[in-house]
N, C-alpha and C positions, 0 to 999 in steps of 0.2 A: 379489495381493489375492484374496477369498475371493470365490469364481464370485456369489454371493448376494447381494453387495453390487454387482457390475455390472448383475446382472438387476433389482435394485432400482432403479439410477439408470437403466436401460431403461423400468421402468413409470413412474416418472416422468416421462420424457421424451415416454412415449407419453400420458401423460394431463394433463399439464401441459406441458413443452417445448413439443415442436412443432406444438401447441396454439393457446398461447397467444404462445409467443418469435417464431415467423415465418422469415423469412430467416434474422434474426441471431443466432440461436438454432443452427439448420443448420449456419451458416458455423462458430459459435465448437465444437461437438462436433464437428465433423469428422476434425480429427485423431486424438480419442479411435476415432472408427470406425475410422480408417484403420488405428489401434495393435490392434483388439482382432484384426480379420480378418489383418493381416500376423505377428501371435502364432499364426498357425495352431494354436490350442487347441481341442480343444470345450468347456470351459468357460466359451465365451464363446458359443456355438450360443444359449441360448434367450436371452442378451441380443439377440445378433443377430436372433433374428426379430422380438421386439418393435419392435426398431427401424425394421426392413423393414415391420412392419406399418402403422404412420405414412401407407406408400404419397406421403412427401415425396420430396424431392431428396437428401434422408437416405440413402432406397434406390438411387439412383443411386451416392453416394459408395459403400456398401459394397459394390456388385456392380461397380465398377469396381476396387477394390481386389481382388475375389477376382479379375478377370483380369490386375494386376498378378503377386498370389500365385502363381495357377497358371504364369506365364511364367519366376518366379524359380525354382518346385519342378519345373521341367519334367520333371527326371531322376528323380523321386519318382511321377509320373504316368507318365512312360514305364515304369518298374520296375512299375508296374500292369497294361500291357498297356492302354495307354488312348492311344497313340502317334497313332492314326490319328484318333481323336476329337480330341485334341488339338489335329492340325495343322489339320481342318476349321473348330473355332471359332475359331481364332487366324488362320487366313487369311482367315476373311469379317471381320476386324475392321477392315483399311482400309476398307473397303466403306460397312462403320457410322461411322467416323470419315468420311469424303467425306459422307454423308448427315446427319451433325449440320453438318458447318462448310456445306454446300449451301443447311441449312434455316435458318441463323443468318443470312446472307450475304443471298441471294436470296430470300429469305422474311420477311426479318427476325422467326424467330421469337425467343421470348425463351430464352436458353440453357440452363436446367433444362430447358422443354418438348422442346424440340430433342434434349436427352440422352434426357430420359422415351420419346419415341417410338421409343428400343432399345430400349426393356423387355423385351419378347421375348426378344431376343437375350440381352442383360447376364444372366437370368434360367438360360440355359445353363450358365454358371460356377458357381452352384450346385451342382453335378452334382461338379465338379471342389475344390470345396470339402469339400464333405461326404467323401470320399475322401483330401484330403488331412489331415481331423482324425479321421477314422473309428478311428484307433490311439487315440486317446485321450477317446473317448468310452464314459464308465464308467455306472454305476446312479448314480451323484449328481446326473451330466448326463440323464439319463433321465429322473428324477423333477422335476427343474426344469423339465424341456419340458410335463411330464404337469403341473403346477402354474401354468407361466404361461398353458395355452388353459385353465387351469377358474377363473383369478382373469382373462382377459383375457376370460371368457362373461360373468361376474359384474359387472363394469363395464360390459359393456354391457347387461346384461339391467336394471342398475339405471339405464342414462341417466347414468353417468361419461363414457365414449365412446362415441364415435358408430360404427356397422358397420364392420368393417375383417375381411378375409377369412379373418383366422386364427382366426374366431367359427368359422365354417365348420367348419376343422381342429378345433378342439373336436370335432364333434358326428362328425364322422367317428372319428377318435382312440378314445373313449369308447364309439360302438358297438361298435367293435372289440373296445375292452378288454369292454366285457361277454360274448362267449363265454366269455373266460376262468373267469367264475363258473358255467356253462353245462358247462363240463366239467372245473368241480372243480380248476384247476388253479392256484388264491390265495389266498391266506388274507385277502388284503386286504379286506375286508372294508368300510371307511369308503369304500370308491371305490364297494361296490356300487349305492345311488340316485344316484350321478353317472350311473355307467356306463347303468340303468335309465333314466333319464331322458333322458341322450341319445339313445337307441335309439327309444324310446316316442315322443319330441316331434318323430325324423326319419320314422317312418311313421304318424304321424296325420295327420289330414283338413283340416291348420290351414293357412290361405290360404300360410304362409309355407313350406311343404312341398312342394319340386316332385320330380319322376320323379330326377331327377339324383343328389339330394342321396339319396334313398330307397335307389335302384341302389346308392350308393357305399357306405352303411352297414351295407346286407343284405348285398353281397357279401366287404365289407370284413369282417362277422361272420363268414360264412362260409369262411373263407378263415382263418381263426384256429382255427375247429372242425376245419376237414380237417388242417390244422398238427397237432394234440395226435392226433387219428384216425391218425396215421402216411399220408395221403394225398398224399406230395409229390409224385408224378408229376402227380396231377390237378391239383396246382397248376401247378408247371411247364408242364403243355401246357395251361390254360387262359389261361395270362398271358405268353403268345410271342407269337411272328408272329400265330396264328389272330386273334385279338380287332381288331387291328388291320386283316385282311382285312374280316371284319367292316365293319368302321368305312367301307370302301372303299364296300362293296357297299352301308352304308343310305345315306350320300353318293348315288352313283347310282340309285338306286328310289326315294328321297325328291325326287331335284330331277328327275328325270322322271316320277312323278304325283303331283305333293300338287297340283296345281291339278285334277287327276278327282277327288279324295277328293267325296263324298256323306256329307251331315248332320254336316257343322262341330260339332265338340262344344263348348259353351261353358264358359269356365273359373270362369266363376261359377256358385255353389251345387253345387259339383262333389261326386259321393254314391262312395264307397268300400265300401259295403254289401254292394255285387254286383260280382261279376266283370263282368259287362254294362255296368255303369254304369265301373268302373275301366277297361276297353279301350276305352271311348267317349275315355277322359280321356286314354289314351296315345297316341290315335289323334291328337287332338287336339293334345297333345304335338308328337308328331312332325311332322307336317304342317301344321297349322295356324302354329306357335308355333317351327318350328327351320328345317324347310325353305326356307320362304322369305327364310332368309337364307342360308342357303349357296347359294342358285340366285344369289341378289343378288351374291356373291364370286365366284360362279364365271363368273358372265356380264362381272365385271369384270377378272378375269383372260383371258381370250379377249377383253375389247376393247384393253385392252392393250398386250399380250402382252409385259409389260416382264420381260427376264430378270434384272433390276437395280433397287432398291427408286427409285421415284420420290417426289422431295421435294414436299410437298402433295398427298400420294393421297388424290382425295376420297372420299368418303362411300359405300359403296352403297346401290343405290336395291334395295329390297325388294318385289315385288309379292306380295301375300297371296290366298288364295282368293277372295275377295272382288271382285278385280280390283281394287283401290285400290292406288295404290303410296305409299312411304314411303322417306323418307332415315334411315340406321341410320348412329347415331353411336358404335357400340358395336365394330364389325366385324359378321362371318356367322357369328359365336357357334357356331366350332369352331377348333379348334387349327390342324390341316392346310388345310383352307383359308385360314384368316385368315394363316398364315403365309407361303404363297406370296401371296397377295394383297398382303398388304402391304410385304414385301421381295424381291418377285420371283422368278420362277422358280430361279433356278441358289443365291441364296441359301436362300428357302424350301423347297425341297426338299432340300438338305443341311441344314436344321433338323429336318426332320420327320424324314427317317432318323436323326438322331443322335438326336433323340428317342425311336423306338422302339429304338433300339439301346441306350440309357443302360436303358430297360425291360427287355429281356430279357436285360441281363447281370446287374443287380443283385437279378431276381427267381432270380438261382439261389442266393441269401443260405436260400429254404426250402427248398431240398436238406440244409442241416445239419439235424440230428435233436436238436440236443442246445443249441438257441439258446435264454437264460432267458426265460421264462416271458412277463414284462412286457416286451419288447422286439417281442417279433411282432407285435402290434395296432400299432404303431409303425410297423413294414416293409411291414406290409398295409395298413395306411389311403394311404401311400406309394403304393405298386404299384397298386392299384385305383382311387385316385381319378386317377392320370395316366393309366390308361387310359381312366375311364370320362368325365375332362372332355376329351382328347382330341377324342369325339363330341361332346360336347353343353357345350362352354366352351373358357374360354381360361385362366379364374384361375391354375389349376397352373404356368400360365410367365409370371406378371405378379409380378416384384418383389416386390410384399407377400404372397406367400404361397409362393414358390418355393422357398424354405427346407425347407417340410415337407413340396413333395411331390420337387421332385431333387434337394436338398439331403439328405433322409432317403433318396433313393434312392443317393445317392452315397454314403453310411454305409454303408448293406447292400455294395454293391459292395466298399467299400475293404474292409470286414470278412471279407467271404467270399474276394477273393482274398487276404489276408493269412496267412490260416486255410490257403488250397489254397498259395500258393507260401511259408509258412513265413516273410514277413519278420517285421521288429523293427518 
């Protein structure tokens, strides 16, 4: 069937299904998920993310079939030079399997939540997905992805649906794509007030506008400008190791002074006018509004010290400048830590490596010189927003949106080593 007609019974399903159907909705398309991901096509990619985007038990069914997929193509992923990655996510998978039947059992949690609390994990298979369809995702599939985040912004900016993460992926996506008009390199023309307006309404002053989202889309432009300037080393050594050292080093300066920080900036009425007034606000950012939750993870990992995910890990307790403390029901609103935190040391920590390792293999996709045109803003909204939420989130490896950031990562990879070792 014509990719067009699955993406269409996609939006459906995300604005009507599973909506309004509930379970029995979930239950009765399931096997259609299970059909579209074991077709290992990309013509099925942007149905796929609509559906993931639901952020139902939906997404559980399909991230559990990409780690069926991946175990049946094993030899199509080894052929990639992805052997060692491999064996790591598919070894910690008893692990996650003891930890759902532990939390059904002895918790009696209810069995979707039970599953939902791998998301993390299940969200890794993506990586290995995008890779194994990566051959056959062509400009038809490209332009369906670029079409469901600007008709999936448009229902929700009209109040069809309600927030779901890949509004987000829009607004990254579309900054990107505007360098391209920036250096002359589209004719496209009808995308240019998209592109415009997602750039513009991610660095203005509006309540709904944080450092994050700002980072991702400035760097995300710029990162497409150095692409057509012939600057691929400075991409390459800006999007390795380095960034992720980085990330170490504000971890430790942030949870060892944000409680000295002097004149708390507050986030309301916040002024963009002046640099003085913007580094009050970053400052504030940082310490006020991030730190104190990674201290909350990290002081909960050292009480711990489980090297194995414990079923019912509670809540961490957050102290703020202030000295008031607070239960965070969200985690400590960073990748690397909430990863060990949550599934313990020996797991967490081989997430986070395979995580920056899944980054710096696929960001050598802009070592080609010759990748079309509308495809880069694609790779780069990829590459940049996994590193920049890394720091300061967790979305990029939560189910509903994992699609478009290691799912797009796993694209770039499978395409560049395909390109360097010559396969079919």
């Amino acid at each position: 069937m014509n990719s067009i007609f699955h993406t269409t019974i996609a939006l459906l399903s995300l604005t009507i299904g599973y909506r309004y159907g509930g379970s029995l909705f979930i239950l009765g398309i399931s096997p259609y998920l299970i059909y579209m991901v074991l077709q290992c096509d990309a013509r099925f990619f942007p149905a796929l993310v609509l559906h993931c985007a639901s952020e139902t038990s939906a997404t559980s069914v399909i991230f559990s079939s990409f780690i069926i997929l991946s175990i049946y193509r094993y030899k199509k992923i080894f052929n990639l030079k992805m052997k060692t990655l491999f064996w790591i996510l598919t070894g910690l998978l008893p692990v996650f399997i003891w930890l759902t039947f532990e939390s059904i059992i002895k918790l009696s949690m209810y069995p979707p939540i039970a599953i939902a609390q791998n998301g993390y994990y299940l969200s890794f298979f993506a990586f290995f997905y995008g890779t194994l369809v990566s051959n056959s995702f062509n400009k038809k599939v490209l332009r369906e992805t670029y079409a469901i985040l600007i008709i999936v912004y448009l229902l929700y900016f009209i109040g069809v649906i309600e927030f779901t993460r890949i509004v987000s992926g829009f607004t990254f996506l579309f900054s990107s794509f505007f360098a391209l008009f920036f250096v002359f390199k589209t004719k496209k023309i009808f995308l240019f007030p998209i592109s415009l307006f997602a750039f513009l309404s991610t660095i203005n002053s509006s309540d709904e506008s944080t450092l994050t989202n700002i980072f991702i889309a400035f760097a995300s432009f710029i990162m497409v400008i150095l692409y057509f300037k012939d600057k691929n080393k400075i991409i390459l050594n800006s999007t390795g190791i380095i960034p992720f050292l980085i990330i170490l080093i504000l971890y430790f300066y942030g949870i060892k002074n944000y409680m000295n920080i002097e004149g708390v900036y507050s986030h309301e009425g916040k002024d963009f006018s002046n640099w003085n007034s913007l580094s009050k606000w970053i400052t504030w950012k940082f310490f006020a509004d991030r730190a104190p939750y990674w201290a909350g993870g990290v002081s909960q990992i050292f009480e711990f010290k489980h090297l194995f995910p414990i079923p019912g890990m509670p809540n961490i307790v957050a102290t703020f400048i202030s000295g008031n403390e607070r239960e965070i029901t969200f985690g400590s609103h960073t990748t690397m830590i909430e990863l060990i935190r949550k599934y313990g040391i020996i797991p967490g920590t081989l997430l986070v490596s395979s995580l920056i390792h899944m980054v710096i293999v696929s960001r050598k996709i802009m070592s080609q010189k010759d990748l079309p045109a509308t495809i880069v803003p694609l790779f780069s909204m990829a590459i940049i927003s996994t590193i920049v939420l890394t720091l300061n989130g967790q979305f990029q490896i939560l189910p509903g949106y994992s699609l478009l950031s290691l799912g797009i990562l796993g694209i770039a990879y499978g395409a560049h080593m395909r390109k360097y070792l010559k396969l079919t």
